[in-house]
N, C-alpha and C positions, 0 to 999 in steps of 0.2 A: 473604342469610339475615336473615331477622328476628328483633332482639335485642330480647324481652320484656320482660327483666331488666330492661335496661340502659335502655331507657325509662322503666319505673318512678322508677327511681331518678336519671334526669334530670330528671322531673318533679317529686319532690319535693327536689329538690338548686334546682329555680328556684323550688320557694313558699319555700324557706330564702334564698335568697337575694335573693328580694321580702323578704322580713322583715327584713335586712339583719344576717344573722345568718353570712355569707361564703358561702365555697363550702363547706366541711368542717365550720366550727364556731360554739360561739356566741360573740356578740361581746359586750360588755355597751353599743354603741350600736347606734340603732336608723338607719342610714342606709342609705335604699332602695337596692335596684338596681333595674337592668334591666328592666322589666315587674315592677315590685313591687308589694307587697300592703302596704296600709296599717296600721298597729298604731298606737295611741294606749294612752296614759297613762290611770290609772284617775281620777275624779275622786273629789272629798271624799267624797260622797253613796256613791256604789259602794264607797268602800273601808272606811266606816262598815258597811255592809250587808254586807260581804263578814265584819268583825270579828263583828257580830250572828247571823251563822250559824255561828258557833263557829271559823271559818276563822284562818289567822297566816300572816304573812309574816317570812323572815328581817331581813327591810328593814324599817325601821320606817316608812318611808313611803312602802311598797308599790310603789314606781319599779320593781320589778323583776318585776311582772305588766303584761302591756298586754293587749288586747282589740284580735284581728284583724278590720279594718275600720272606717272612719272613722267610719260609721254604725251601726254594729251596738251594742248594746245588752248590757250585762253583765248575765246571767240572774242574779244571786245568789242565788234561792232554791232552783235548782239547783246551788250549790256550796255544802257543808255539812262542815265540819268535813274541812279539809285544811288542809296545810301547803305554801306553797309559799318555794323555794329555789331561786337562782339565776334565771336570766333565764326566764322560762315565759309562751308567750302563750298564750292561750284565743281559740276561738271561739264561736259565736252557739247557747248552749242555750234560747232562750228558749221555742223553738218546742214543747218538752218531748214531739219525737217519740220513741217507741219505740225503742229498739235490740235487735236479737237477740242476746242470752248464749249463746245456744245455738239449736240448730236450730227449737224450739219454744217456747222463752222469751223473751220481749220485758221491759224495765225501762223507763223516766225515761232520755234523755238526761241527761249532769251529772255532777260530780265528786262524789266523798262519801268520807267517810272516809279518806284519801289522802295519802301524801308526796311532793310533787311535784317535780321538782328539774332544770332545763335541759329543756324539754319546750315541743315546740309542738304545742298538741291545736285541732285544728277541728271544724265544725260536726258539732252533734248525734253526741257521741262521749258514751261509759258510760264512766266508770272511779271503780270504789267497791273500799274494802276491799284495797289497795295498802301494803305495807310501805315500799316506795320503786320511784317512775316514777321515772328519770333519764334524761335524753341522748335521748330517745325523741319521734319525729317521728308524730301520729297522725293521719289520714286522717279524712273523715266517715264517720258510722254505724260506726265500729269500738266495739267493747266490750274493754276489758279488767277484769275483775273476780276479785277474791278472792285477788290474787296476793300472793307472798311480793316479791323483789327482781326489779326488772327495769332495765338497766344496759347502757350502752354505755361500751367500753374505750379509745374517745376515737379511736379510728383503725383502721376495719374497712373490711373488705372484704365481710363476710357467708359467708365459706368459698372465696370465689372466688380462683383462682390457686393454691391448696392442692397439693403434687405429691404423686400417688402413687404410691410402691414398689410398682405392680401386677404378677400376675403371677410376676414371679422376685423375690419379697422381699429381698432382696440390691439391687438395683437391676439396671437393664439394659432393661428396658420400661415409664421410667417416665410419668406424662401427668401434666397440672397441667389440674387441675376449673375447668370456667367455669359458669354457669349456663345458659347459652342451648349449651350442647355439645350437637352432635347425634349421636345412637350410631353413624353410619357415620363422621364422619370418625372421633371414637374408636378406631374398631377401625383402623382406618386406618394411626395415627398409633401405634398400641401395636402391630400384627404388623410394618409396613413401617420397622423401626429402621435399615434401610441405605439406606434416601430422606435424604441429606441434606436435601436443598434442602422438602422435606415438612414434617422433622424442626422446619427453623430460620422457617419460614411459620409452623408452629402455634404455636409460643415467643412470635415477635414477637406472631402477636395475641393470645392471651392477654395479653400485658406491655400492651399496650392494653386488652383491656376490663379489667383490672385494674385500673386505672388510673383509667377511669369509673367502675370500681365504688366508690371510697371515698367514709366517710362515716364525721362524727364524732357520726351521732344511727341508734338504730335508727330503721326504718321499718316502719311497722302500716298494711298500706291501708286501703282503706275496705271496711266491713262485714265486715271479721275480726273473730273471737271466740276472745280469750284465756281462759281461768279456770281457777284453782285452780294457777298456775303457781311454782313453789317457788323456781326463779330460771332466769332467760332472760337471757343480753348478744349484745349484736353479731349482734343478728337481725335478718332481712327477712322478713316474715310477709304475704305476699297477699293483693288482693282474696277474700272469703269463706273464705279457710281457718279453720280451729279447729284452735286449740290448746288441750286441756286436761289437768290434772292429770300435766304432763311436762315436759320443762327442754329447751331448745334455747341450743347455745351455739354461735356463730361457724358461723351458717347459714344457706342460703336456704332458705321455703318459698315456691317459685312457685305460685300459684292464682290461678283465674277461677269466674266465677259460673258458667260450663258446666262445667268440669273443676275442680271443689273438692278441695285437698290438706286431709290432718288427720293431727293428730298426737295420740293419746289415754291417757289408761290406765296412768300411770306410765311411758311408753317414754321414749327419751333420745338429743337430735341431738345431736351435736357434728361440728363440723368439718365439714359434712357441705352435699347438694343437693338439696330435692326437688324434682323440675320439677311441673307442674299434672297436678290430678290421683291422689297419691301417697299412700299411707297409713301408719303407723306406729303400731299398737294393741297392747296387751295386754302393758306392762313388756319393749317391744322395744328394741334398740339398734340405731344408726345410726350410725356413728363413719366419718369422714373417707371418704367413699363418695359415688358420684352414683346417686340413683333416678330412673328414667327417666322416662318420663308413662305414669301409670297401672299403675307396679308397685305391691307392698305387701310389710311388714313386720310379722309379726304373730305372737301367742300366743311371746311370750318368743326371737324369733327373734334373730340378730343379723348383721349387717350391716357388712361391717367392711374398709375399706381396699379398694372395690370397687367395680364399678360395676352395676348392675342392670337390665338391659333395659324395655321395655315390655313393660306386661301380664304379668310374671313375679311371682312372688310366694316368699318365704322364711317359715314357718314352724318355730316350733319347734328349728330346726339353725343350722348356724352354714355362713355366708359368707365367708372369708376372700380377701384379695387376687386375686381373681378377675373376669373380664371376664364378665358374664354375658348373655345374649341373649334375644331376646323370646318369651315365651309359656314359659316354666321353669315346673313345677309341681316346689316342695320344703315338701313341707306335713309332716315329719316328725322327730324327732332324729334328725341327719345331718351329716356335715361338708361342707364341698366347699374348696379350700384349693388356692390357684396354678392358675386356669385359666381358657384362653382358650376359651370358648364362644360366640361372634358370632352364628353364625345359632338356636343355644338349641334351644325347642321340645321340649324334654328332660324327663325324668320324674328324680328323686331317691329311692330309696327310704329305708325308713328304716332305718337303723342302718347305712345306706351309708358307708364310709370314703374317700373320692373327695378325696385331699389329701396323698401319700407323698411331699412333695416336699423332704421331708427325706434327706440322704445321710448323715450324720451327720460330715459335714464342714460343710455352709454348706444351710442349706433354698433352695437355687438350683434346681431342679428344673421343668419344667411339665407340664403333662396341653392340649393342645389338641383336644376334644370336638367330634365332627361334630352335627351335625342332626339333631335329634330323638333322641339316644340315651337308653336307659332302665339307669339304673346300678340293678341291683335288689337289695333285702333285704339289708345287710349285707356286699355284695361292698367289697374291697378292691383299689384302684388302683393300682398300681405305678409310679413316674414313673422317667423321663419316659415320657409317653404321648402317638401321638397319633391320634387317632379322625377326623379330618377329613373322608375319604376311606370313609366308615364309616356314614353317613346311615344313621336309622331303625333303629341294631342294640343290641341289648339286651346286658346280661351280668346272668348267671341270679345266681338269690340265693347267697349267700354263698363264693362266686368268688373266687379271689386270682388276679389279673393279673400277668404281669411286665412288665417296660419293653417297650415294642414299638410300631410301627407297622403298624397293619389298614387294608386298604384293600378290604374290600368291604361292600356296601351291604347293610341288611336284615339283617345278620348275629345271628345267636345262637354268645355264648361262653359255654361248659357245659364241667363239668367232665370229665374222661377217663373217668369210669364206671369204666374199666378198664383194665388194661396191655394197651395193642395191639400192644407193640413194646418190649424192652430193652434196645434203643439211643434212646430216647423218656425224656426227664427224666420223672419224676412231677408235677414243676410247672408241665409243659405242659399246657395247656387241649383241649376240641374245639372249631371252629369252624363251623358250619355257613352259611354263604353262604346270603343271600336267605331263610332260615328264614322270618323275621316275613310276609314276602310268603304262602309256602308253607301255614304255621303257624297265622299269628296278622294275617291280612288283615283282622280284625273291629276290630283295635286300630289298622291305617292308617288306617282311612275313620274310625274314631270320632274321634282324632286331628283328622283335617283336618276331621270336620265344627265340630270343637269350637274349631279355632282359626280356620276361617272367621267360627263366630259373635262371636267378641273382634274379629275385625279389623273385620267388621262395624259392631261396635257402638260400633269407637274408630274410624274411619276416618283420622284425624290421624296414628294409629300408623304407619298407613307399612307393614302387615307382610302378606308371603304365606304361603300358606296353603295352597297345592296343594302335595301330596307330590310327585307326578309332573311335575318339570318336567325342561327342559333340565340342570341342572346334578345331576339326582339321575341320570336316564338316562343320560348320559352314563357317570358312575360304574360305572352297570351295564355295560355295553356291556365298556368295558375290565376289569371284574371276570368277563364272560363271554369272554371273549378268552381270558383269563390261566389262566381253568381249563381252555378246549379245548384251549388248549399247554402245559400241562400234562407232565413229565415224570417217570417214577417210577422207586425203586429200591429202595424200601421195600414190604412187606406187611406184613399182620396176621397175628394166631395163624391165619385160615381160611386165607390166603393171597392176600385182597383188595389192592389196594393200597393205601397210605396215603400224606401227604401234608406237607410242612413247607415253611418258608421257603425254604428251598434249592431243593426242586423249583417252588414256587408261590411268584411274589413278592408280600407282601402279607399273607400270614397271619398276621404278625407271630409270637410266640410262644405257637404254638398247632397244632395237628393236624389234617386235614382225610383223610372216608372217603373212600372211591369210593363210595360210596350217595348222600353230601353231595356231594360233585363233582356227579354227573351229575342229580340234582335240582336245584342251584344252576343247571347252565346251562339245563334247561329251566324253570324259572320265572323267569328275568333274561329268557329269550327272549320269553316270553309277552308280560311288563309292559314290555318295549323296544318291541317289536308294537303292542300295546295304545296305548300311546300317541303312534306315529308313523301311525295308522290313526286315532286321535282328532283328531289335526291333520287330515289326508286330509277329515273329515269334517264339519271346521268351514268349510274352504277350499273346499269342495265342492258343498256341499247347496244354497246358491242360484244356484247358477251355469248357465245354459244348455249342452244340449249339445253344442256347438261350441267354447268355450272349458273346458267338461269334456275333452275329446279333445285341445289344444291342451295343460291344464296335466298331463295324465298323460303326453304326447311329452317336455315341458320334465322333468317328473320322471324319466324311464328316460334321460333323457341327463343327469344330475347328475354330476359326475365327482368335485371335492374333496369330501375328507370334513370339513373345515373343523377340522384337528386343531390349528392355529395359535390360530384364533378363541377355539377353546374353553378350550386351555389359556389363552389371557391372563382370557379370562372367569374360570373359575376360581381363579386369583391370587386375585382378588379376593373371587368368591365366600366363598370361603373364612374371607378377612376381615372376614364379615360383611357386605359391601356388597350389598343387598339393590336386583337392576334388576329382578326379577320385575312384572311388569303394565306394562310401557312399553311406549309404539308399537314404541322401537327393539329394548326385549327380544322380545314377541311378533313382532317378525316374523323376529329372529333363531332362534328356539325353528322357525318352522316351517322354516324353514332345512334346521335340524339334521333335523326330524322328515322332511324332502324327502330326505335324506339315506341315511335307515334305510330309507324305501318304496323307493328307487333299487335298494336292495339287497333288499327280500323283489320287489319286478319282477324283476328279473335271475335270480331264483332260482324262477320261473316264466315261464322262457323259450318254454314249448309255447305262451305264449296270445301272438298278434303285435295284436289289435285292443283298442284301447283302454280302448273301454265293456265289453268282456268283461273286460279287467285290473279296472276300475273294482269289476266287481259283485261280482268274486273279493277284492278288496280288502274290501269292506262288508259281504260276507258273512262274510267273516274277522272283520271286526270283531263282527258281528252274533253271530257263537257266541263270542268274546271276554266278549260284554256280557250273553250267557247265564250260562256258567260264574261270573263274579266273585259275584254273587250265593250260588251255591249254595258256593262256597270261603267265603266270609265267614259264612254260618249255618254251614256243615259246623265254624269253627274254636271258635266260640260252643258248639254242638250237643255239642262234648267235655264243657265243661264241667258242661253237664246230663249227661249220661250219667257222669261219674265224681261228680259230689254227689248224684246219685240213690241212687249205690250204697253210699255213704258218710254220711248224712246221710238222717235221717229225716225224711221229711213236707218235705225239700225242694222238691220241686217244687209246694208251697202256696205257698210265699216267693218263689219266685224267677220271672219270667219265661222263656218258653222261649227260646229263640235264634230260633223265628222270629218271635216279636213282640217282639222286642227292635228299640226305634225304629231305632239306627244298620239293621239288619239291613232293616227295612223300607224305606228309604230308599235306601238301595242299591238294592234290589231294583224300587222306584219309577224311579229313575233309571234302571237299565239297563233297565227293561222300556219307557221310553218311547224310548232311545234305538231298541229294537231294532224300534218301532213306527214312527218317524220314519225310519229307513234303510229299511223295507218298503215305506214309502211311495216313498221316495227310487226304490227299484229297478223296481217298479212301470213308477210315470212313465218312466223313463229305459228302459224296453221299450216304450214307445207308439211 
C-alpha cells in the first residue's frame, strides 16, 4: 500500500534536514546533511535593504535569516515590513510570480506584513497580513494570507495515531487513525476484536507510521491556499487544498491537484483526517474523526469521534462515534450515535433519532446497519440493533424500534395499524419482507443509478454499485427459505395467520401477515431468478452452440450449494470488505448464480434437451425484463395518482412516472435486453 502522507512528509523532513535544521527541529547551526540544500548568510547590502523596506530582525545582525541556495538572490523588495524571529530561511521571490489566494485570485510572490518566527518558506510563496508564522515548513507557490496565529507545538504528529473510542463509547472497538488508513482494513480491525494476531499487526504499524509521521514545523505544500485563518497549529495542509476563514488544529489535510480537499466557512478540524479530496463548509465541525476521499461535511453538520466513508456526506446532523460507509446521504437535522455501517449506501432522514445507545447505565450499546437502509422521518432506533442481514430495507417515518435482529432483505418496518392479536405487545412493529422490491422498485434502480454515477466519477473509490449481487441474493434466498418453513400458531381478528420471532426466525421484534408472507416469497423468487438468468446470459450470449449444450449439461449437474463459501464470504461482507468487480468475485457470483439455474432446471424436469432448457431459460428471463419496467413506473405512478388528488394543478409541476429519467432507463435497458435475447433465440433456431 502506498503511503502518501508519509512521503510527503519524508520529503520535506530531507529539505529540513538539507537545511541542517535535524530531523524534528531547528537548530540554531546551519550544518548540512545528507543531500543538503544550501542557505547562506545575508550580506551588508541585503540586510540594509531588508531594514529600508520597513522589515526587523530579533538579531541585530540578522545572522538568524539566511537565503536558501548559494546562488539565489534576496528579492527585498518583495519583503516589506515583517518581522522575523528565530532561525527563518527564505527562498528565491525575485521571480515576482503570481500566487493563487484563492481559486481565482493571484498576488506578488513575498512576505509583507508578517511575524515570522522558526519558519523555512521557499520559492515563490505569498505570505502577507500574518499575526505570527511560527515553526512552519512552506512549500513553493503556497499562499498563506490574512491569518491571525499559525504555530506548531513543537512535536506533532498531525492527528496521526489518535485512538478512537468508536462505536461502543466506553471502549471495546477502539482503532488509532493514520492517514494513509484504508476503509476496509478499518472496518476490519473495528468488527474483527477477537483476531488477536490482526488486532496486534494493526498496533505495531500504526506505532510505526507514527513514528515517521513526526515533526517539529507544520507543513504547507506547495500551492496551498490559506486565508483569513484565526489560528491553525500542528498542521499538514496539501498540495492545492484551501483553507479559509477556519481553524485546524493537530490535523491532516491530504490533497492533490486532481482530488483537492477544503476546508471553508467558519468550520473547525481538530484532532482530526482528511484524506484527498474532502470537504468541510458552512461553520462545520470535525473533531477527532477520519474523512475518507471524497466525503463532505457541510451546512453546520458535525462530525465527531468517527469515521466517514467515501463519497458520503453529513449535513446539518450530528455524527457521533460511528463507522460510517460509502455513498451515506445525511443532508438533514438528524443524529446517528454508536454505529457500525461498513457497506453504508443509506439515506438518514431528518429528525431521525438512530443513537439509543444509552442504557442508562453506561452508553455501551451498538446499532450495526445493513446496506443501503433508509431510517426515515423521525423514527427512533432501539439499541442494540442489528440490520446487517437487512439490505435495502426502510423504517417508515416516525417508527420506534425495539432492540432486535432483522434479517430480511428489502424490508419495510411500519407500524401495527392495528391490534391483530392480544397476546401481541403494542410495541411491536409490522414487517413486511421484500416490500421496497414489491413497493418501491423505482427507489432500487434510482439508487444504483445514482451510486453508479459517484463511483464512476471517483473510480479511486473502490465502491460497488449493483444492488443485486451475490451477497444481497444470497440473503434473499435464505429470507425465502425461512418464510416457506414457516410455522404458525397465531391468527388475526379474521382468522388469517400471523407471524413473530418464534415462528419465523429473523423478524426481530416485529409481526409478520400471511398476505406479507406469501408476497415476500414471490417477489424474493422473482429477483433470485432474475438474477441467476442475468448471469445465464452474460455467460452465454457469445458462445457457440456446442459449448451452449456443453455449459447447460455442467449446469443441471451442479450438486453443492456452496453454503461454506458463502457464509465465510459474508463474514466479511459484512465487515465492509467490499470484493465486488474482481476476477475472483465475478467468477465466484456466477458460481453461485450456476447454483440457483441448477435448481429452476431441476424444477423443469419435462424438458431433457438442452437448447430447449436454454430458450425456456431466456425466455423466462425475457418476461422478467418485461415486467421490471412496468413494476418500477407502476411504483412511481402511485404517487401521481394520490398528488393529483390531493394537490392542485399538480401534475403542471411534477413529471409523470413515465418520463421520469430513472423510469426511462430502465425501461431502455430492459427493452434492449429483451431485443438482444430475440436475437439470441432467433440464431440459436437456425
Amino acid at each position: 500500500m502506498k503511503m502518501v502522507f508519509l512521503e510527503k512528509v519524508a520529503a520535506a523532513r530531507a529539505t529540513l534536514r538539507g537545511l541542517g535544521l535535524g530531523k524534528h527541529s531547528c537548530s540554531s547551526s546551519n550544518k548540512p546533511g545528507s543531500g543538503s540544500l544550501i542557505a547562506r548568510a545575508l550580506n551588508g547590502e541585503e540586510i540594509q535593504a531588508l531594514k529600508a523596506s520597513g522589515n526587523f530582525s530579533s538579531d541585530p545582525s540578522w545572522s538568524n535569516v539566511k537565503v536558501v541556495g548559494s546562488d539565489s538572490k534576496l528579492a527585498s523588495s518583495s519583503i516589506r515590513n515583517c518581522t522575523f524571529d528565530g532561525e527563518v530561511y527564505l527562498g528565491d521571490f525575485s521571480q515576482r510570480v503570481n500566487v493563487f489566494v484563492d481559486d481565482k485570485i493571484a498576488l506578488p510572490c513575498g512576505l509583507y506584513n508578517s511575524y515570522i518566527r522558526d519558519c523555512v518558506i521557499m520559492d515563490n510563496v505569498r505570505v502577507s497580513g500574518c499575526e505570527l508564522l511560527d515553526s512552519t515548513y512552506i512549500e513553493s507557490r503556497a499562499a498563506v494570507v490574512g491569518c491571525g496565529i499559525i504555530t506548531c507545538s513543537g512535536n506533532t504528529t498531525f492527528g496521526n495515531g489518535l485512538e478512537l473510542p468508536i462505536i461502543v463509547e466506553v471502549g471495546g472497538r477502539e482503532i488509532e487513525l493514520f492517514a494513509d488508513l484504508n476503509f476496509e482494513e478499518a472496518s476490519k480491525v473495528i468488527a474483527f476484536r477477537g483476531n488477536k494476531c490482526l488486532q496486534q499487526n494493526y498496533r505495531d504499524k500504526v506505532k510505526r507510521y507514527v513514528e515517521s509521521a513526526k515533526s517539529q514545523f507544520n507543513i504547507i505544500c506547495s500551492n496551498a491556499k490559506i486565508s483569513s485563518v484565526a489560528f491553525m497549529s500542528d498542521a499538514f495542509i496539501g498540495e492545492f487544498a484551501t483553507i479559509r476563514a477556519s481553524q485546524i488544529v493537530r490535523s491532516t489535510i491530504m490533497s492533490s491537484q486532481t482530488e483537492k480537499s477544503l476546508v471553508l466557512s467558519g468550520s473547525d478540524v481538530r484532532d482530526a483526517i482528511l484524506q484527498s479530496g474532502c470537504s468541510v463548509d458552512s461553520a462545520s465541525i470535525v473533531e477527532a474523526s477520519l474523512m475518507c476521499s471524497h466525503s463532505h461535511v457541510e451546512k453546520h453538520g458535525k462530525l465527531l469521534r468517527s469515521i466517514l466513508g467515501p463519497l458520503s456526506s453529513v449535513a446539518e446532523g450530528e455524527v457521533s462515534s460511528s463507522f460510517v460507509g460509502p455513498l451515506v446521504g445525511f443532508h438533514h437535522q438528524a443524529g446517528l450515535i454508536a454505529c457500525y455501517w461498513p457497506s453504508g449506501r443509506g439515506n438518514i432522514g431528518f429528525g431521525a433519532n438512530v443513537g439509543s445507545n444509552h442504557t442508562g447505565k453506561a452508553p455501551d450499546q451498538e446499532l450495526w446497519a445493513g446496506e443501503g437502509v433508509f431510517f426515515g422521518l423521525g423514527c427512533c432506533i432501539k439499541y442494540p440493533c442489528d440490520l446487517t442481514h437487512s439490505p435495502y430495507s426502510m423504517v417508515a417515518s416516525g417508527i420506534v424500534t425495539l432492540p432486535q435482529r432483522v434479517e430480511f432483505p428489502f424490508s419495510l418496518i411500519n407500524g401495527p395499524q392495528q391490534l391483530v392479536n392480544e397476546s401481541i405487545s403494542p410495541a411491536i412493529n409490522s414487517i413486511s419482507p421484500g416490500w421496497v422490491l414489491s413497493n418501491s422498485l423505482f427507489t432500487v434502480y434510482r439508487n444504483e443509478y445514482k451510486f453508479r454515477a459517484r463511483a464512476e466519477k471517483f473510480p479511486g473509490a473502490n465502491i460497488e454499485y449493483r444492488t443485486f449481487r451475490h451477497s444481497t441474493v444470497a440473503l434473499m434466498q435464505t429470507a425465502k427459505k425461512r418464510l416457506e418453513n414457516a410455522s404458525t400458531v397465531m391468527v388475526d381478528s379474521s382468522g388469517k395467520p400471523i407471524y413473530t420471532e418464534k415462528h419465523v426466525q429473523g423478524l426481530g421484534k416485529n409481526f409478520l401477515t400471511e398476505a406479507a408472507r406469501v408476497s415476500a416469497i414471490s417477489i424474493y423468487n422473482f429477483f433470485i431468478e432474475f438474477y441467476a438468468l442475468q448471469g445465464l446470459w452474460i455467460n452465454i450470449e457469445a458462445l457457440p452452440r456446442a459449448d451452449i449444450v456443453d455449459l447447460i449439461y455442467c449446469i443441471r449437474n451442479v450438486s453443492s450449494p456452496l453454503e461454506v463459501e458463502l457464509g465465510s464470504y459474508f463474514d466479511y461482507s459484512f465487515a465492509g470488505i467490499s470484493h465486488e468487480g474482481s476476477d475472483e468475485t465475478e467468477c465466484f457470483q456466477w458460481e453461485h448464480q450456476k447454483v440457483i439455474l441448477a435448481d429452476m432446471m431441476a424444477a423443469k424436469n419435462d424438458i431433457d434437451d438442452e437448447l430447449l432448457l436454454v430458450e425456456f431459460l431466456i425466455q423466462k428471463l425475457q418476461n422478467s425484463a418485461e415486467k421490471i419496467p412496468m413494476m418500477v413506473e407502476a411504483c412511481k405512478s402511485r404517487d401521481d395518482v394520490r398528488g393529483r388528488t390531493i394537490i392542485h394543478g399538480y401534475e403542471e409541476a411534477h413529471e409523470l412516472a413515465s418520463e421520469v429519467s430513472v423510469t426511462l432507463r430502465v425501461s431502455q435497458e430492459m427493452s434492449l435486453l429483451r431485443s438482444n435475447t430475440e436475437s439470441f433465440l432467433n440464431n440459436l433456431k437456425v
